[in-house]
Residue, then its C-alpha position, 0 to 999 in steps of 0.5 A: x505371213x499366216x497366211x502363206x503359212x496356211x497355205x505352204x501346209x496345204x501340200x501336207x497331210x498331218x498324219x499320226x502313225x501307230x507303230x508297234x504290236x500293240x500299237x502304243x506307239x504314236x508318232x505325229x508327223x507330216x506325210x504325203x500320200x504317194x501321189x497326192x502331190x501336184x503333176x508340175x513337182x513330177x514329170x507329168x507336166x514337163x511338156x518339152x521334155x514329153x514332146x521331145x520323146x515323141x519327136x525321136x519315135x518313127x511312128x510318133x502318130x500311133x506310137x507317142x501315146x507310149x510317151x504320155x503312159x510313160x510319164x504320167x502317174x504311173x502307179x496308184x496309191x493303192x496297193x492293190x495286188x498285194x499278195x506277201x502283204x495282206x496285210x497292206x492289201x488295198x491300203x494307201x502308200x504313203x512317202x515320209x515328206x513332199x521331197x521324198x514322194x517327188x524323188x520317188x514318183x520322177x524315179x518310177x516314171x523314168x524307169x517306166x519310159x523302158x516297160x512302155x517303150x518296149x511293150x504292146x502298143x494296146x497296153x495303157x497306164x493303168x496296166x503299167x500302173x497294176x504293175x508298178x504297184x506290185x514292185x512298191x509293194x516290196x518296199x514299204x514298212x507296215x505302219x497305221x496311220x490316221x488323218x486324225x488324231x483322234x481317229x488314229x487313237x479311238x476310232x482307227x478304221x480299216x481304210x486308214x491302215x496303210x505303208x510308208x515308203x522306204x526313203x529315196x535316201x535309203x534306198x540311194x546309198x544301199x546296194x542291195x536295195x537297188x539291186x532288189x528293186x531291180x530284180x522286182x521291176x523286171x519280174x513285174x514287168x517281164x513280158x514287155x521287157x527285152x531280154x537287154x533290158x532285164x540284164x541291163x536293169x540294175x544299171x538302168x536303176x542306179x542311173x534312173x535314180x541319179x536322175x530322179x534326185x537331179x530334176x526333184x533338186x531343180x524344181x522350184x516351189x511356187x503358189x498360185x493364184x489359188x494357193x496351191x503349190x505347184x513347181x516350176x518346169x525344169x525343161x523350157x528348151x530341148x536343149x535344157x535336157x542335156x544340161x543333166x548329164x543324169x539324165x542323159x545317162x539314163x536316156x543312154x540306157x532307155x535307147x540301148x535297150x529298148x527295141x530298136x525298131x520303134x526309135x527313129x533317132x537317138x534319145x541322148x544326142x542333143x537336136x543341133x547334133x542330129x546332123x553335124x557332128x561335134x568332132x569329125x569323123x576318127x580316122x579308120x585305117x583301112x580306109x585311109x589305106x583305100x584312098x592312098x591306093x586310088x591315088x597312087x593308081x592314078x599316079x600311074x604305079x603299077x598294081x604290084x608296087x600299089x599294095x605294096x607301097x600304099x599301106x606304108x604311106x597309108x600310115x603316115x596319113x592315118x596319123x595326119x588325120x588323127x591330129x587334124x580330128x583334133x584341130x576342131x572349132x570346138x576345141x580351139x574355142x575350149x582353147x585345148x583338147x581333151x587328154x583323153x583324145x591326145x593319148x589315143x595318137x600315143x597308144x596309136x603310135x606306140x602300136x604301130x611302134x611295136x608291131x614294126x619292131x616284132x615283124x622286123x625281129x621275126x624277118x631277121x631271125x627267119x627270113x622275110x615270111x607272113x607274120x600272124x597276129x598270133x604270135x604277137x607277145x601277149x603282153x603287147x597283143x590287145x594294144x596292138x590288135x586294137x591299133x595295128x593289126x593291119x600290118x599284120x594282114x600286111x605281111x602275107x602280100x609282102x612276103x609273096x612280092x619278095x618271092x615274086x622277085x617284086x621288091x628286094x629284101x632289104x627294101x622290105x627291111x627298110x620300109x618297116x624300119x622307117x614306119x618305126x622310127x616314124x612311129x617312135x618319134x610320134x610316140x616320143x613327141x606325145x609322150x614328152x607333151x602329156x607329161x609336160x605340166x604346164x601344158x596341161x590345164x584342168x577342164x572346168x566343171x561346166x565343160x566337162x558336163x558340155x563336152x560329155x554330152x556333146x562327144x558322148x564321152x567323159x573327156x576326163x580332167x585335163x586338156x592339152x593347152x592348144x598352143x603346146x598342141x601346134x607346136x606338137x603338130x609342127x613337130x610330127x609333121x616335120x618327122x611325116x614329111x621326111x618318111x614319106x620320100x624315105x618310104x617311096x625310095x625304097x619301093x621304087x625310087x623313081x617310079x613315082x613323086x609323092 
């Protein structure tokens, strides 16, 4: 027991700070110089993690050294620079214990991942370093310290004059800091950053410290053979890194503003995602609208009736596909599917919905004419816009087949009519299921964090049960199965069987 008590106090420094004018002050505690804690309680040793940097760079031969100077130590523990704090010029940087200098040494390395990613490939640590040390300048408070008490009080020397870190804490729960600690980062760092990082770094900070504190909490203190601490690595698989949605956050912004040239493939997209895709591909309409047309060439239709018929059906389709999106293994494993996903068929419907009823109330009023998303009420024009703008390009080949003498008017009245009422039905359908609370149920905590990482999106806090969900679809396939013959019948009835 003494002895793993002499060893635990190893790691620390006991050092006595001298605070005040007159430096009567004497406060005795336990610091830690800035770096002067082992490389396994930073990211300087989590090989997986490093390696699995270096496998997502096009040219990781010549460009992984980035990686190393990155994750390394990446500033002295000397102030160096400075020029606001002469007084500190060329003195220690202290952190206030061993947890607070882990936190702050993972949070500069991660943010150093953004300066070395994007500048020179000639740059080295040191340069890095050099510039670190001119950001941490700006946070540290003016203390003396000594390593002994009776140096600190009798024979205090230059080189024991030193600053002491703000805490991690502190700096976590005050806006302003973090705000300030970005402005420094960037100015430090200016010319190897790109102008998307600078106005993306007060994001970048907030993100990075989140992550910091997540992969300090994970790291096991162990001693070994010689007694010296060192920490277990938190990565031993790829995998491990998209457990800290944190990071995975954070590694979000590093691709979205690095150069785009030096990355080969996503930082945040999990190895066995590279290829396959957790969801399949979200149905886009105009292409939707493009393989009806080909179907219903081969059919034998004339072109006319094509584009006149096939963007009616194309929305039944579009609508077929949304649910089938959902009905993924995936899912039925999770035994449901997130809200979020289900509300998107709703608002996709009620789109439709609305932008049917507006171009119908348009041709009653002044006859069968273009239609422009323009005149689309305001209230309803982003939804729609984002959903539905399609039948609004639509209009124009409608109009001039009506004057053409190719599809009567009231034909045109009622194909709209009918991509309504299959609009509403489906809206009303989901509408009733999402507000149905027994067929809701909470996703759990660790699903969530799975499904966030491997979708890319929060899912949110509940899912729809998949039971309720195939009666649902049952429900809308029966009102898509009767719109398709209605839809036909009133281009041409019997030009063609779908």
């Amino acid at each position: 027991m003494v002895r793993l008590y002499s060893i635990e106090n190893l790691g620390r420094r006991r050092m006595v700070v001298k605070k005040g004018m007159f430096r009567k002050e004497i406060i005795e505690k336990d610091y830690h110089l800035f770096e002067d804690i082992p490389e396994t309680a930073t990211l300087e040793e989590e090989k997986i993690y490093k390696e699995h940097l270096l496998n997502r760079l096009k040219d990781p031969e010549n460009d992984g050294i980035r990686i190393h100077r990155a994750t390394a130590n990446t500033h002295t523990h000397r102030i160096k620079y400075g020029v606001e704090r002469e007084d500190l010029k060329d003195k220690p940087i202290m952190a206030r214990d061993l947890r607070d200098a882990m936190r702050w040494n993972i949070f500069l390395q991660l943010l150093t991942h953004i300066p070395a990613l994007s500048g020179p490939k000639y740059l080295d640590s040191v340069g890095l370093a050099e510039n670190n040390v001119k950001v941490l300048e700006n946070f540290v408070e003016k203390v003396v310290f000594a390593q002994h008490r009776e140096e600190a009080m009798y024979k205090l020397k230059s080189h024991h004059i030193g600053g002491i870190l703000i805490s991690f804490d502190e700096l976590k729960r005050n806006p302003e800091l973090r705000k300030r600690f970005a402005r420094e980062f960037v100015r430090a760092h200016y010319d190897l950053l790109t102008l998307k990082a600078k106005e993306k770094m007060e994001e970048a900070v907030d993100k990075a410290i989140a992550a910091a504190e997540k992969i300090a909490e994970m790291k096991v203190p162990y001693f070994d053979e010689f007694g010296k601490k060192q920490f277990e690595p938190v990565f031993k698989s790829p995998e491990d890194i998209y457990k800290i949605p944190e990071l995975v956050e954070f590694l979000k912004i590093v691709e979205e503003v690095v150069p785009k040239k030096i990355l080969k493939e996503p930082l945040s997209v999990p190895p066995a995602q590279e290829k396959e895709k957790i969801e399949p591909e979200k149905p886009k309409f105009p292409e939707t609208k493009k393989a009806v047309e080909e179907e219903l060439r081969k059919a034998g239709m004339p072109e006319e009736k094509v584009k006149i018929l096939a963007p009616r059906l194309a929305t039944v389709k579009y609508f077929e596909e949304a649910l089938n999106a959902i009905d993924h293994e995936v899912y039925r494993n999770l035994g449901g599917v997130p809200v979020e996903h289900v509300k998107k068929i709703r608002n996709m419907a009620l789109a439709k919905k609305l932008a049917a009823e507006h171009i119908f109330s348009v041709w009653v009023k002044e006859g069968i004419r273009p239609v422009l998303l323009s005149e689309v009420p305001e209230q309803h024009r982003e939804l729609i816009e984002r959903y539905a703008g399609d039948i609004y390009e639509d209009t124009e080949r409608l109009a001039k087949a009506h004057v053409d003498g190719t599809i009567a008017g009231e034909s045109l009245m009622n194909t709209i009519i009918a991509e309504r009422d299959l609009a509403d039905k489906i809206h009303e359908a989901t509408s009733k299921l999402l507000s149905d609370p027994s067929a809701l149920k909470e996703i759990l905590e660790e699903q969530r964090t799975a499904l966030k990482v491997l979708t890319g999106n929060d899912p949110g806090r509940y899912m729809v049960k998949m039971d309720r969900l195939k009666e649902y679809k049952e429900v809308i396939k029966m009102h898509m199965d009767k719109t398709r013959p209605v839809i036909v019948k009133h281009v041409e009835k019997d030009s063609i069987r779908v």
